[in-house]
C-alpha positions as CSV (number, residue, x, y, z in Angstrom):
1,X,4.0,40.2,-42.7
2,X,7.4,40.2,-44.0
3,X,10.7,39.7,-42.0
4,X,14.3,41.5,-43.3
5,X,17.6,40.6,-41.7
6,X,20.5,42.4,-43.8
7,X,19.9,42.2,-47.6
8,X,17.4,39.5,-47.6
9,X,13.7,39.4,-46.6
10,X,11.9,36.6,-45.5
11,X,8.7,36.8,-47.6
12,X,5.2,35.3,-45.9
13,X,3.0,33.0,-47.7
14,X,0.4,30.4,-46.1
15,X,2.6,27.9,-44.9
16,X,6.4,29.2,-45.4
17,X,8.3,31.8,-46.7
18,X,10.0,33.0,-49.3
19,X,14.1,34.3,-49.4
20,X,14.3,37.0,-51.5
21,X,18.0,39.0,-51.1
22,X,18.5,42.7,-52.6
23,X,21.5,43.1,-54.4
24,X,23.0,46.3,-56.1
25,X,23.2,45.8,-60.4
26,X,24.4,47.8,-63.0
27,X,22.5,48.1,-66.2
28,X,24.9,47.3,-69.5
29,X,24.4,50.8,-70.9
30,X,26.2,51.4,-73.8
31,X,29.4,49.5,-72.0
32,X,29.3,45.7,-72.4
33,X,28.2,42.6,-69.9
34,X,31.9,43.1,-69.1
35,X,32.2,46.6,-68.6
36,X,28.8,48.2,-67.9
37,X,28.2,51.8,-68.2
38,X,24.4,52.0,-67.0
39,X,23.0,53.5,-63.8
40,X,23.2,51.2,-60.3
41,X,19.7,49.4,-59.7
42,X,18.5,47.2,-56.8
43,X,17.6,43.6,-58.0
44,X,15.8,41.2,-55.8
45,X,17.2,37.5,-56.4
46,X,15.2,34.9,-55.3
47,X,16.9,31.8,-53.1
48,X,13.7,29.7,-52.2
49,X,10.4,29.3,-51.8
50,X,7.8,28.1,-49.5
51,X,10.3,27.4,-47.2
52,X,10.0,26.8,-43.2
53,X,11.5,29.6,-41.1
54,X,15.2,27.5,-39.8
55,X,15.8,26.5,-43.1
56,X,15.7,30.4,-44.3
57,X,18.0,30.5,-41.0
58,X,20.5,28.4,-42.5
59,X,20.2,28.8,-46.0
60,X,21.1,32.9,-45.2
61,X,24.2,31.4,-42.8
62,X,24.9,29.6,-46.1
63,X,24.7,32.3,-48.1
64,X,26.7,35.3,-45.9
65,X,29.7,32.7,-45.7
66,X,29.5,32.1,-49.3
67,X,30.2,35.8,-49.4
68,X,33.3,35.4,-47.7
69,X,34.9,33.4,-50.7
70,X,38.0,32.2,-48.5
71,X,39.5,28.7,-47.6
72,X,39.2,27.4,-44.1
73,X,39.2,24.2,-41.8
74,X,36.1,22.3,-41.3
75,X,35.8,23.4,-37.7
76,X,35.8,27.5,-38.4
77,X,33.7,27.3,-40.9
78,X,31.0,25.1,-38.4
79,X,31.9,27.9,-36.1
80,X,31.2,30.7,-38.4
81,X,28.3,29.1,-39.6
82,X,27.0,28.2,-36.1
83,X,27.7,32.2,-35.0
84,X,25.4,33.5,-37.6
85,X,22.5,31.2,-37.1
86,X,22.8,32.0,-33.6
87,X,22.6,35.7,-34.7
88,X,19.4,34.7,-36.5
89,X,17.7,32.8,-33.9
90,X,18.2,35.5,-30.7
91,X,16.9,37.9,-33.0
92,X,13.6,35.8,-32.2
């Protein structure tokens, strides 16, 4: 059985899972790797495997505040990154 939270599923194998996130891409086209002129695609990118189920938890915390691409104290970002996990693990 597979889990999804957002963009990334949570891929079941014997003994962990696997973090797979689905993310929109653009083929090239006829444009170049700097301006692509292909069609919009979904691409799975792969961020572990065999993992246990908390450290998909945090590795996805990791990963949506990576998103964020912003500078902040120590403190918010242990709050921000505290508030998603928490997210996660209610979800339970």
């Amino acid at each position: 059985m597979n889990i999804k939270y957002r963009t990334y599923t949570l891929i079941q194998q014997e003994s962990g899972f696997d973090l797979v996130e689905t993310v929109q891409s653009q083929r090239i086209g006829e444009g170049s790797l700097q301006k692509p002129t292909g069609e919009m695609y979904d691409k799975e990118v792969s961020f572990g495997y065999n993992m246990r189920l908390d450290t998909c938890f945090h590795k996805i915390a990791h990963l949506e505040l990576l998103k964020q691409k912003s500078t902040v104290e120590l403190r918010e970002f242990r709050d921000e990154f505290k508030r998603i996990y928490d997210e996660l693990t209610k979800l339970m």
